[in-house]
VEXGU-239342 format. One record per residue: residue number from 1; x, y, z of N, C-alpha, C, O, CB in turn. Coordinates in steps of 0.001 Angstrom, whole numbers, plus 500000, padded with zeros to 6 digits. Last residue first. Glycine has a CB too. Layout:
BEGIN
(NUM, (X, Y, Z), (X, Y, Z), (X, Y, Z), (X, Y, Z), (X, Y, Z))
...
***
This chain:
BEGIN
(53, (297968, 736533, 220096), (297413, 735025, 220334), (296260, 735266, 219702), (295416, 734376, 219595), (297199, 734402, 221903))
(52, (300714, 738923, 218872), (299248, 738447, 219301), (298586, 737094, 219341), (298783, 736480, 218292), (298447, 739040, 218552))
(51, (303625, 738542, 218990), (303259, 738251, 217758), (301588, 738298, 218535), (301349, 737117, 218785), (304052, 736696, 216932))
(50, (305880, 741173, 220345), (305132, 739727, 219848), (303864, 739503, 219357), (303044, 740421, 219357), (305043, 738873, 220804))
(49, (308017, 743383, 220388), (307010, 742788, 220365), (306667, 741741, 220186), (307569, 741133, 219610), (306575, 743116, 219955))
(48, (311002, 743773, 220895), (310448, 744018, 221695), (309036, 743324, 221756), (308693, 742753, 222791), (310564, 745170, 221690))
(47, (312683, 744040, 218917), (312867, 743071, 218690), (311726, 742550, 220457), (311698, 741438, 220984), (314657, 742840, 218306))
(46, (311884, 746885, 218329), (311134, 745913, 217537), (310985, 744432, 217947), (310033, 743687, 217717), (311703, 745914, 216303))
(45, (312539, 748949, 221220), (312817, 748298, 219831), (311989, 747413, 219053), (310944, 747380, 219702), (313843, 747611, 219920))
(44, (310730, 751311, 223086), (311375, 749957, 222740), (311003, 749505, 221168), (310051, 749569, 220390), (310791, 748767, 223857))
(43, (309243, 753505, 223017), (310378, 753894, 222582), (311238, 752373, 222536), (312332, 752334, 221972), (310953, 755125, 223562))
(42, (306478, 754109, 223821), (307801, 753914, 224491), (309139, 753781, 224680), (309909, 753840, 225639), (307798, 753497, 224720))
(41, (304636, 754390, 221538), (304692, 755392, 222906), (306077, 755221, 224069), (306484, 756042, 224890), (303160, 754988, 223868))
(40, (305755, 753455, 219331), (305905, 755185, 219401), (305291, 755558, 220621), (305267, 756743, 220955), (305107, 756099, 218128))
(39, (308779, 751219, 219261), (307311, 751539, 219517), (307507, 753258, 219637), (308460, 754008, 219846), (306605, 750659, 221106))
(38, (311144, 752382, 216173), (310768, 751738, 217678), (309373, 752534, 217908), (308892, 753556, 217419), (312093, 752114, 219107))
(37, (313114, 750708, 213827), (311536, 751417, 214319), (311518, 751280, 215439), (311819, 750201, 215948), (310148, 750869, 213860))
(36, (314939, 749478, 212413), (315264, 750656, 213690), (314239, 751516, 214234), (314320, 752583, 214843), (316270, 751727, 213254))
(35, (314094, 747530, 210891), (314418, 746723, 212277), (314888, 748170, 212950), (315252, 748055, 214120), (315832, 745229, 212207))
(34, (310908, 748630, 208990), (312367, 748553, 209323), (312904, 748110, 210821), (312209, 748321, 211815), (312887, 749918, 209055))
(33, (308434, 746683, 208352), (308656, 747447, 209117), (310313, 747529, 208842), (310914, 746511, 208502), (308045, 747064, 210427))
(32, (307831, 743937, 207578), (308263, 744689, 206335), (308588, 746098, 207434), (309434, 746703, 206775), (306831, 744867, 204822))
(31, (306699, 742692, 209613), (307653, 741893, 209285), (308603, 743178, 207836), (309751, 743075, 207403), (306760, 740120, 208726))
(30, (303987, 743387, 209834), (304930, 743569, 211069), (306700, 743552, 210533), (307630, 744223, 210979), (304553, 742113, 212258))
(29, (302585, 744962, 206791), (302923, 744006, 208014), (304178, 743824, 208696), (305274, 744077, 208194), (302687, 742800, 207676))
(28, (301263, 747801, 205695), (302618, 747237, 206000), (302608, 746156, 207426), (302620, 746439, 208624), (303670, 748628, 206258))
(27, (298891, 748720, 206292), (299066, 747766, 205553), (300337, 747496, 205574), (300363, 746291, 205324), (298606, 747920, 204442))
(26, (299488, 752450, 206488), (298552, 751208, 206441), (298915, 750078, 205526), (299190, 750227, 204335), (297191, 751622, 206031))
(25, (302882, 752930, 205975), (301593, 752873, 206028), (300946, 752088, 206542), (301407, 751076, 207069), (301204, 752899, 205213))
(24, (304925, 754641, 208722), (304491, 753292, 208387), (303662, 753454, 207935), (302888, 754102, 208640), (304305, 752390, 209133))
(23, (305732, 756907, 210308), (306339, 757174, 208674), (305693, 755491, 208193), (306136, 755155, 207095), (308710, 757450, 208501))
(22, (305071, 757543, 212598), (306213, 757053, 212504), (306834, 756380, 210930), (307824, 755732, 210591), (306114, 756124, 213572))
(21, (302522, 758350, 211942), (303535, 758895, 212432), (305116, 759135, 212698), (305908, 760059, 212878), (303239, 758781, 212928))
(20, (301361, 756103, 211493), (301384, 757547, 209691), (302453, 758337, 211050), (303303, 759044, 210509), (298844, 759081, 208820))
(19, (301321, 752523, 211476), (302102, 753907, 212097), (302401, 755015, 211117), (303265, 755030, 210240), (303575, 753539, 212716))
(18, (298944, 750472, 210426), (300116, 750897, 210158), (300609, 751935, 211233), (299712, 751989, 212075), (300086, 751389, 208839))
(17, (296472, 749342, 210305), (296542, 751276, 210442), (298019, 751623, 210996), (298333, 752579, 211705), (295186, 752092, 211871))
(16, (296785, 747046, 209769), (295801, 747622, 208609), (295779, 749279, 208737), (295391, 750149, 207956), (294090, 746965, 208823))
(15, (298507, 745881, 211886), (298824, 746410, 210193), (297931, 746828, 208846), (298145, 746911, 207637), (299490, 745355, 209607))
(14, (298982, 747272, 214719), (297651, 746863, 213712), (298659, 747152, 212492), (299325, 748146, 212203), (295890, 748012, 213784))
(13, (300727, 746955, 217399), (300859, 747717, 216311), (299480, 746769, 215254), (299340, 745549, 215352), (302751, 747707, 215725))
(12, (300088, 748096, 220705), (299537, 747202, 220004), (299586, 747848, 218007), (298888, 748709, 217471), (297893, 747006, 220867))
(11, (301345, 748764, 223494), (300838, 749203, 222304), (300580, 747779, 221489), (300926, 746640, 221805), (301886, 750284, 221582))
(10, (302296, 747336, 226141), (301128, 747042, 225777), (300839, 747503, 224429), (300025, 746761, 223880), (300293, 747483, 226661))
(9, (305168, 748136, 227096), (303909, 748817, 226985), (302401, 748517, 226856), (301488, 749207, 227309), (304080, 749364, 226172))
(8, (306769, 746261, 226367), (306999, 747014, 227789), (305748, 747692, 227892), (305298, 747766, 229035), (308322, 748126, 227901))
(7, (306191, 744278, 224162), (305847, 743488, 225746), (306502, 744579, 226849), (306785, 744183, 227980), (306813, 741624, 225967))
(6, (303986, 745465, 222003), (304628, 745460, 222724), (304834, 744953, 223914), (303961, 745027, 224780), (304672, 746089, 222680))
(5, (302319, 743274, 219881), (301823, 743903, 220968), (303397, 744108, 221410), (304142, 743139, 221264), (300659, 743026, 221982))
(4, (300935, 742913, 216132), (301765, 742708, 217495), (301701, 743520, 218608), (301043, 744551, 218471), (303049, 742742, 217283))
(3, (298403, 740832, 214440), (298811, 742183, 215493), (300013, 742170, 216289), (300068, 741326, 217184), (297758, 742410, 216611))
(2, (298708, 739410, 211312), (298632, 739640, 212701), (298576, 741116, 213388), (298697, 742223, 212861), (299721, 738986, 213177))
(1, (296727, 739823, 208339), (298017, 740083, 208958), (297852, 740154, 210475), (296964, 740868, 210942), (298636, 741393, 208411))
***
């Protein structure tokens, strides 16, 4: 599964360590996330990241 990267922040969501904070397991890829998640250090939307090279 890819990585995506926020483009205000830089975070970088991994789908093998998911977000346990923001209620995401491990392993949930980018795409199964809900569209009202937002990054957890900055608070931009989903429609925010991209896809890692």
């Amino acid at each position: 599964m890819k990585k995506y990267v926020c483009s205000v922040c830089g975070y970088i969501y991994d789908p093998a360590i998911g977000d346990p904070d923001g209620g995401i397991a491990p392993g949930t890829s980018f795409r199964d996330i809900p569209d009202d998640w937002v990054c957890p250090i900055c608070g931009a939307g989903k429609d925010m990241f991209e896809a890692e090279e």
